[in-house]
Each structure stands twice: as C-alpha cells, then as structure tokens.
C-alpha positions as CSV (number, residue, x, y, z in Angstrom):
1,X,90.4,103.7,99.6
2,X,90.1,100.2,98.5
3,X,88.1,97.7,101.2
4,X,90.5,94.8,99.9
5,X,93.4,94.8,102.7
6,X,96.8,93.4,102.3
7,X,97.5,90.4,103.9
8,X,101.0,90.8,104.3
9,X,100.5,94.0,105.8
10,X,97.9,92.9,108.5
11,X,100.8,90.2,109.6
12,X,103.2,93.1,110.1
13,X,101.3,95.1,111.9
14,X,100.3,91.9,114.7
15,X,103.9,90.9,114.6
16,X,104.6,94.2,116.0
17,X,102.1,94.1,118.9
18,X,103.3,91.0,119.1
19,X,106.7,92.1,119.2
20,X,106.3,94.4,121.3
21,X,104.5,92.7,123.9
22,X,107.5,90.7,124.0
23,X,109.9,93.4,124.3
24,X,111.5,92.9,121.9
25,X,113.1,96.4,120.9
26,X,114.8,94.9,117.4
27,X,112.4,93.3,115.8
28,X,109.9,95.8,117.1
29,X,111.8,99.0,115.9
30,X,112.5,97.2,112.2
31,X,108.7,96.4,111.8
32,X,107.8,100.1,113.1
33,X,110.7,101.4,110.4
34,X,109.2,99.3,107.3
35,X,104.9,100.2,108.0
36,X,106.2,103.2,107.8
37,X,107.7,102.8,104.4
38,X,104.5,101.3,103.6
39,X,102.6,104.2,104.8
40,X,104.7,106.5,103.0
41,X,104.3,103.9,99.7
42,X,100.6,104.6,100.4
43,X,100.4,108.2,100.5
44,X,102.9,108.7,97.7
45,X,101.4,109.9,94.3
46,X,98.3,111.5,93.7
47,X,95.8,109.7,96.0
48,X,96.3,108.0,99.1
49,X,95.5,104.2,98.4
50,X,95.8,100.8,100.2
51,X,98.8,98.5,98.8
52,X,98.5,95.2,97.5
53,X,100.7,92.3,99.1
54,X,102.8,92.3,95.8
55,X,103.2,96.1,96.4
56,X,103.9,95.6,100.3
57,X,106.1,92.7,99.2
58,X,108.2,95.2,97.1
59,X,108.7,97.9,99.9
60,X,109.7,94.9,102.5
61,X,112.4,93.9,99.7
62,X,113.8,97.7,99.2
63,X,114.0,97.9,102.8
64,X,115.6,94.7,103.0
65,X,118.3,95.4,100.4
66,X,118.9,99.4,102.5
67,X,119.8,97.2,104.9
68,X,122.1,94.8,103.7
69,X,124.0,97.9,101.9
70,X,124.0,99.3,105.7
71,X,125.9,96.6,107.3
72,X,128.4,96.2,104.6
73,X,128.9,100.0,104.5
74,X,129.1,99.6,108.1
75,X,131.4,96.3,108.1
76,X,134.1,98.2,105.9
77,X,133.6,101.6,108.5
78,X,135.0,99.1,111.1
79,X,131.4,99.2,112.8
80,X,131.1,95.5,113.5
81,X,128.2,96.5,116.4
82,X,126.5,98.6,113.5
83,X,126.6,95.9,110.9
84,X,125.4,93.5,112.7
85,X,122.6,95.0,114.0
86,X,121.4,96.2,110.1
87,X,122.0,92.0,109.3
88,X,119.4,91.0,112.3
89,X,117.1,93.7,111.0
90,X,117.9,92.4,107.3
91,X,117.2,88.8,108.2
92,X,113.6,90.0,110.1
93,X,112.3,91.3,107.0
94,X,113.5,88.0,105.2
95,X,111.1,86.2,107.2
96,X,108.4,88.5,105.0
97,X,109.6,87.8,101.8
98,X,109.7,84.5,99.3
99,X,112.5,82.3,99.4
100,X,115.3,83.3,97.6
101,X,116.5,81.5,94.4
102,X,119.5,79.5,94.9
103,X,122.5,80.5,92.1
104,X,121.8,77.3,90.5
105,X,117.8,77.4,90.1
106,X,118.6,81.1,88.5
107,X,121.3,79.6,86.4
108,X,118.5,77.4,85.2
109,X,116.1,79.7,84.7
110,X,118.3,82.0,82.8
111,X,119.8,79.2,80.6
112,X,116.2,78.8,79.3
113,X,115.8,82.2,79.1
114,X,119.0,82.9,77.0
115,X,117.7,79.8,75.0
116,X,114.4,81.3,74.4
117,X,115.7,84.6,73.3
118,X,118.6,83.4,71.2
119,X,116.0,81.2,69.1
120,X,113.9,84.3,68.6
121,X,116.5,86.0,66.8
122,X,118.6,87.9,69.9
123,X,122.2,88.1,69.8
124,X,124.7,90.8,71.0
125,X,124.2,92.9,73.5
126,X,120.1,93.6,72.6
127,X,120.0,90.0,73.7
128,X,120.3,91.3,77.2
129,X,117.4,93.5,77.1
130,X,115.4,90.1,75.7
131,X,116.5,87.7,78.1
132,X,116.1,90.2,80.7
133,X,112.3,90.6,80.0
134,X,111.7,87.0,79.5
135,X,113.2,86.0,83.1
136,X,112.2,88.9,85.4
137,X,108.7,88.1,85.7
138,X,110.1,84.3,85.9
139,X,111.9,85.3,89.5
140,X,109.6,88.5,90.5
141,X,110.6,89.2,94.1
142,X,113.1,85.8,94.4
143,X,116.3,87.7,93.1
144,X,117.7,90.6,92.9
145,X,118.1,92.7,89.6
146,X,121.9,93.0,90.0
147,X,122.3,89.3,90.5
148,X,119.7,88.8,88.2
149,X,121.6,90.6,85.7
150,X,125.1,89.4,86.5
151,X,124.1,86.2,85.9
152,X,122.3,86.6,81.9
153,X,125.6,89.1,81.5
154,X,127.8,85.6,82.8
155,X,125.6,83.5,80.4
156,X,125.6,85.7,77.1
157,X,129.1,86.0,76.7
158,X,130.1,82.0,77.7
C-alpha cells in the first residue's frame, strides 16, 4: 500500500460521518454504496492498492451514470418514487465530480478536434477513431463517452 491518500476519497468518507451525524439516511446510504465501489476498485486485480483521486473520480462517475440508467429504467416502469430517489442519489455524487461540459463548449472542443484530425489526413469513418483520441483526454471525466461520441459522429458527417 501506497502512503499517498486520495483526497477525494478522505472527503467522502467525512461527508459520511457527517452525513450521518445529520441523519441523513440518503445521502448517507449513497456515500456508504460508492466507498464501497471504491473498496472493491481497491482490492480488484492482483494486489490490493490505494486509488488515486482520478481513479476514485472514475468509480464516483460509473456509479453516477448506474444511477441515472436506474431512474430512467425506473421512470419508464412507472416507478416515479424509485426514479426519483436514484436522481437525488445521482445528483449527490455530482457534487464529487467536475463540472460537466455544456453541449456547446463540447461542440467546440470537437470542432477543433475534427479540424485537427481532418488536416492530418483523416477522413471516413477512421476519422472517428482520430478525433476520438484527440478529444477524450481534452474532456477526461467532463462528458460522457456516448455523448462524447454522438457529438464527433454529428460533426463528421455535417
């Protein structure tokens, strides 16, 4: 084990106490929920090891997204209660994560992108792969791959 702790996972962890202190069963049971993802992150692989804030950061996102999948499974079940409670727990874990990219600043960034590639010599469909690689680390953790994706897909072919 590594001496070097995550930040992002020492704020959890208080917010928890804190949250629990407080009574505060929601936001105490989806912070229990994700440091256990964490844990299981951790111990996943060959050896056990601490996770870096990016890492953490990554687990709070999948966790996140499981969520927002949950309450639109649940909104089209006809399980308003359900769906609603998976949104609150979604928009906790936002609170841990960076701000996400409005469609306009990823517009932007993949514009450039598509630029970039196209005046390396990408066109046709391996110009997705190329633009895809050139803006990923651009929004790392600010947008999601589908959207990411949708958007380069929207861009190549207009």
């Amino acid at each position: 084990m590594t001496t070097l702790k995550s930040q992002l996972k020492s704020q959890l962890k208080e917010d928890l106490t804190a949250a629990i202190r407080a009574r505060d069963e929601l936001r105490s049971s989806t912070l229990r929920l994700t440091l256990a993802a964490v844990q299981v992150e951790e111990v996943s692989g060959k050896e056990a090891r601490e996770l870096s804030d990016a890492e953490v950061e990554k687990v709070i996102a999948k966790e996140a997204k499981k969520r927002r999948e949950a309450a639109d499974a649940f909104a089209k079940g006809g399980r308003a209660e359900q769906a609603e409670r998976e949104k609150a727990e979604g928009e906790i874990l936002a609170t841990y994560l960076p701000q996400q990219l409005s469609d306009d600043e990823l517009t932007a960034i993949v514009a450039d992108a598509v630029a970039e590639a196209r005046a390396a010599g990408a066109e046709g469909p391996r110009a997705m792969g190329a633009v895809m690689k050139i803006v990923n680390p651009k929004v790392a953790g600010r947008a999601e791959g589908g959207r990411v994706a949708a958007a380069v897909k929207r861009l190549l072919a207009g």
